[in-house]
N, C-alpha and C positions, 0 to 999 in steps of 0.2 A: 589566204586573204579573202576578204568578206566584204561586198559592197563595191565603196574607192579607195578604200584605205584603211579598214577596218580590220586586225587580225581577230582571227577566231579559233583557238587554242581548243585539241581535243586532248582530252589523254585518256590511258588507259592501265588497269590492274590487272595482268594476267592469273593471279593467285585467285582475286575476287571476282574475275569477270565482270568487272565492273568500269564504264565508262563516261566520264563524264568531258561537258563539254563546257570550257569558261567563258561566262558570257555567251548570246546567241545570237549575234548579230544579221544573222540569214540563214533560215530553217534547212532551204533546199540542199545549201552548200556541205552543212558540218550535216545534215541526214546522207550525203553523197559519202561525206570520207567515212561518216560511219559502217556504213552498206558495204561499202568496196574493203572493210575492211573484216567481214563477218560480226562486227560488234553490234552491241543493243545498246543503245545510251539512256543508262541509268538515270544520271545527273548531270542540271545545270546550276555551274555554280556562280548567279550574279555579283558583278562588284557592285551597279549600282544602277538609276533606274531610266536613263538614257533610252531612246528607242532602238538607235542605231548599237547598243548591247542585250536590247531583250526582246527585238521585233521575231526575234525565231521561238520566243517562250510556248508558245499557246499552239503553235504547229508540230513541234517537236515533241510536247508532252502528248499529244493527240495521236501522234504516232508511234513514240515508244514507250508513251505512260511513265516518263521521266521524274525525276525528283525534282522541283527546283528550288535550291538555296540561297537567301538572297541578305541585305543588308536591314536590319532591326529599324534605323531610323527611316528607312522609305518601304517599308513594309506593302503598305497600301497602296505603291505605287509600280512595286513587278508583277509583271503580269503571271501568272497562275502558280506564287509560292508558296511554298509549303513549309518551309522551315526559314524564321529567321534568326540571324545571328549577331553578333556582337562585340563588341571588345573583350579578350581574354576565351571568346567560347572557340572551340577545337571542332571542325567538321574532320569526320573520319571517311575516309576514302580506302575500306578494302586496306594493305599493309602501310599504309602513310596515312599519318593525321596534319592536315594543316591548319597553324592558327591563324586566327581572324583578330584583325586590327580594322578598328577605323579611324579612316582617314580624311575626314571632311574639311572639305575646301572646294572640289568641282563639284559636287553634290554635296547636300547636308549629311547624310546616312551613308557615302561613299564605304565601299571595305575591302581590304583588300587578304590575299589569302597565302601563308607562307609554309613551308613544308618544309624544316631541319634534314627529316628523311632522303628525300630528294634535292633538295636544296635551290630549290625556286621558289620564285616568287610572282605570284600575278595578282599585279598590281592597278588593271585597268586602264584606267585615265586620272589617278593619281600622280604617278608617276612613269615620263617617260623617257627615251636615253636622249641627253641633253636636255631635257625638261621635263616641265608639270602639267598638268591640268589647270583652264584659266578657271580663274576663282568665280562662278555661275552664283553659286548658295548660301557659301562662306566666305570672310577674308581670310587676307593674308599669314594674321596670327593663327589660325587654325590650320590655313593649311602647312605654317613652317614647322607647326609643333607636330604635325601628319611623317614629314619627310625625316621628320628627327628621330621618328620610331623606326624610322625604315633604312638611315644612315646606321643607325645601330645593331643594323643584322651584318652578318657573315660576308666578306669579301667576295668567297668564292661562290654567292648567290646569283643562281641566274635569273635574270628580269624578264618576265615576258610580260608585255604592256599592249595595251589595246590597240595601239594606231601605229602606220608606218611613216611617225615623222620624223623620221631622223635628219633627214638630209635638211630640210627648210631648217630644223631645229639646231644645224650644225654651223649656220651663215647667223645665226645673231648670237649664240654664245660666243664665237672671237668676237663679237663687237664690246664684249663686258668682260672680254677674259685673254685679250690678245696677245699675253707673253707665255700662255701654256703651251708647254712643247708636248705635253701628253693629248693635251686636242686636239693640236693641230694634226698628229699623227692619225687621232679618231675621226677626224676630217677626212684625210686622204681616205682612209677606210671605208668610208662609209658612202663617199663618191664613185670608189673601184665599184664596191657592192652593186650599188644601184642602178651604174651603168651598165652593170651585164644583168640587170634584173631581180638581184638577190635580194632576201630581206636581209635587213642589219640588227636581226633581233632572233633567239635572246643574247643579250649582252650581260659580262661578268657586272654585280655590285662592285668592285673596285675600280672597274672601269670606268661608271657612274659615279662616284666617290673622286675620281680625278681629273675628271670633265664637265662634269655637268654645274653647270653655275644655278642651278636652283639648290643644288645639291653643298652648294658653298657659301653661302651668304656668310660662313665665319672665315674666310680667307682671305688672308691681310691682301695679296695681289688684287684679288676682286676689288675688295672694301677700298684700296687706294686707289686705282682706276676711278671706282665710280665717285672719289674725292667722298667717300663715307668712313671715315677710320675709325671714328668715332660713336658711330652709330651705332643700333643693338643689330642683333642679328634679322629678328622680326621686321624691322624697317629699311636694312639692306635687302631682304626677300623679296618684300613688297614693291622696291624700287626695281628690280632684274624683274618681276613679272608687269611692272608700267610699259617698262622699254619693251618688253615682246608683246606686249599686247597694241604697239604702236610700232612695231616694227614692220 
């Protein structure tokens, strides 16, 4: 954890000796686990151009002479990149390549980075368990056609997301979603977690898939609830991100 509630994801290639760190939200923290772990960190990989995701950019590179990878539409705006990327383009990491989608909606040039290989997914502040990212850059329609690329991946994808909202994020999805027996159970869970300190991430995609009401704007229980049956999906989304942004 990075900051107050920042995570900051390292990984590592024992094959390639290669280490990269997603997002850098605080130099000293991810140059700590790197050190303690005899690693050099090669690469940071941006999703997008947030302070509180790239304030470790320019400290970290000074130190390990890093790589940093970052998102095509905000190019100009991470600090000391060097490669940027795109819809369809593949960053190679040593035996895994992940591909790159962009997701704009909380930034314009958001991207997020998915790995078949490994079968995660870090997704930033696009998407997070029980929710999204509020919409800063883009609306609505961008960012549902963002979640709809990312519904479409593998169940057993694990999510690792930038922030540890779950718990705030788990008291207003019953408020739009109040007869699911699978959230309420992602409820208790996520409450145990926290009370003893734990993170509640990463989370399986299916389990985002059958709780996450941003993640459902097409489900009749949702759409009847919010008296929207009839509506498209775009404008059931738009509606679930009114209510959390006024809740």
């Amino acid at each position: 954890m990075c900051l107050s509630d920042n995570f900051g994801v390292v990984i590592h290639d024992p094959e390639s000796g290669r280490t990269a760190s997603i997002d850098a939200p605080d130099a000293e923290t991810i140059a700590d686990i790197v050190r303690r772990k005899g690693w050099t960190l090669t690469d940071i990989m941006a999703t997008h151009h947030h302070h509180d995701h790239t304030g470790g950019n320019l400290a970290l590179k000074q130190e390990f002479g890093c790589r940093i990878t970052g998102p095509k539409g905000e190019a100009d705006k991470i600090p000391g990149l060097d490669e940027a990327l795109g819809e369809g383009d593949v960053f190679s990491f040593g035996a895994y390549d992940f591909q790159v989608f962009e997701t704009p909606g909380h930034t314009a040039g958001h991207i997020v980075y998915y790995s078949p290989k490994a079968g995660v997914l870090f997704a930033g502040d696009t998407l997070f368990s029980m929710g999204c990212g509020r919409l800063f850059e883009r609306g609505a329609a961008e960012m549902w056609s963002a979640l709809t690329k990312l519904k479409a991946l593998p169940g057993d994808t694990m999510l690792y997301c930038g922030h540890e909202y779950t718990l705030a994020n788990t008291r207003f999805a019953v408020t739009v979603d109040p007869d699911n027996t699978a959230l309420r159970e992602r409820v208790a869970e996520v409450e145990a977690l926290r009370e003893t300190g734990q993170a509640t991430l990463p989370v399986s995609l299916s389990t985002e898939f059958a709780t996450n009401p941003f993640l459902r704007a097409d489900d009749p229980a949702i759409r009847a609830h919010l008296g929207m049956t009839d509506a498209g999906n775009e404008e059931v989304f738009a509606e679930i991100r009114r209510r959390k942004d006024n809740f």
